[in-house]
N, C-alpha and C positions, 0 to 999 in steps of 0.2 A: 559505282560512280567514282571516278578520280578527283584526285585533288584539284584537279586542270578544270574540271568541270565543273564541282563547286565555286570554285572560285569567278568559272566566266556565271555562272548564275546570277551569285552573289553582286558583280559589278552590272549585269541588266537587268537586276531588282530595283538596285539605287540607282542607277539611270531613268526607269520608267519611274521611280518615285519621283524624281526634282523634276519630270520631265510634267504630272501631274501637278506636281505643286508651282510650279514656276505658270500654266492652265489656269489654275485656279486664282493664282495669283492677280493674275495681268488682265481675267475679267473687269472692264469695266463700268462701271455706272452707264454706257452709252446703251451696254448688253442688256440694264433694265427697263422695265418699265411698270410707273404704278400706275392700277388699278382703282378704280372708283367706283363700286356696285350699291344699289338699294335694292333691296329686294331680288337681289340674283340678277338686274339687269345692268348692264354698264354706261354709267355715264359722263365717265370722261377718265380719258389715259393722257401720262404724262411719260417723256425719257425721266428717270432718276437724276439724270446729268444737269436737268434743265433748274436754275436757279428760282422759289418761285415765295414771295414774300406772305402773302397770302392769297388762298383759295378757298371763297366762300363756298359752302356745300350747304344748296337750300332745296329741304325735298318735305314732303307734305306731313313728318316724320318730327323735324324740326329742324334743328342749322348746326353746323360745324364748321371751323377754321382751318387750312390747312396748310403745313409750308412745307417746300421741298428747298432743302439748302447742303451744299458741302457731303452728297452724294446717302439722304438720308431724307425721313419725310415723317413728321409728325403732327398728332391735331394738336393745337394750340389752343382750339375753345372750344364751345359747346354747350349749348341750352339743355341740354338733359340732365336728368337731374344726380345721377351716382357719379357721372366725370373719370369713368374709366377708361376712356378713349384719351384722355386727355392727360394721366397722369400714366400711361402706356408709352413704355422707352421709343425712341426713333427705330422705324422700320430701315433697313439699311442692305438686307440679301434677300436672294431668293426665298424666296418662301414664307417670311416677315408679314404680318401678319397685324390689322389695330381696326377693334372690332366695335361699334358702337350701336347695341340693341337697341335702345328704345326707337333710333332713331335707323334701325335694319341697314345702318352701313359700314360697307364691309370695303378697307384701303388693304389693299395688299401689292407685294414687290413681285413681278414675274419675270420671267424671263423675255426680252424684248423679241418680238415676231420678227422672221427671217426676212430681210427686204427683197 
């Protein structure tokens, strides 16, 4: 291999990198959407984008609070009794994850379905 070659390598490694990172970057909030399961079923999806002060989550399990603001979504209350859904950082990327067992509900960030 020549020096010529390594080097054109070299500059279309760092171009497909910023080319990735610039991808990833510029995903945005419009690209997700949260999920609302009880029990494996879903019931009710939101854009990330969408501004949402509170959403009560009332299932035969018990209740939850939830709000989506500033491209992030977190429960803010909760009648159960350990409150580990509630003291669970803001879900905010794919794959993002706030889990509340007693009452089998499961928020998660997905990727928003292709229109």
């Amino acid at each position: 291999m020549k020096k010529g070659d390594r080097t054109f390598l070299l500059i279309a490694a760092v171009i497909a990198a910023v080319l990735f990172a610039v991808n990833t970057i510029q995903q945005s909030d419009n690209d997700k959407t949260v999920v609302i399961t009880v029990d494996g079923v879903v019931l009710q999806t939101f854009d990330l984008s969408t501004n949402l002060e509170q959403y009560e989550i009332i299932t035969p399990y018990g209740q939850n609070t939830m709000t989506i603001s500033d491209g992030a979504v977190k429960v803010t209350g909760a009648n159960c009794p350990d409150q580990i859904c509630v003291h669970t950082k803001a879900a905010t990327d794919i794959g993002d994850v706030i889990v509340c067992l007693p009452h089998r509900l499961i928020i998660s960030v997905e990727e928003a379905p292709a229109p």
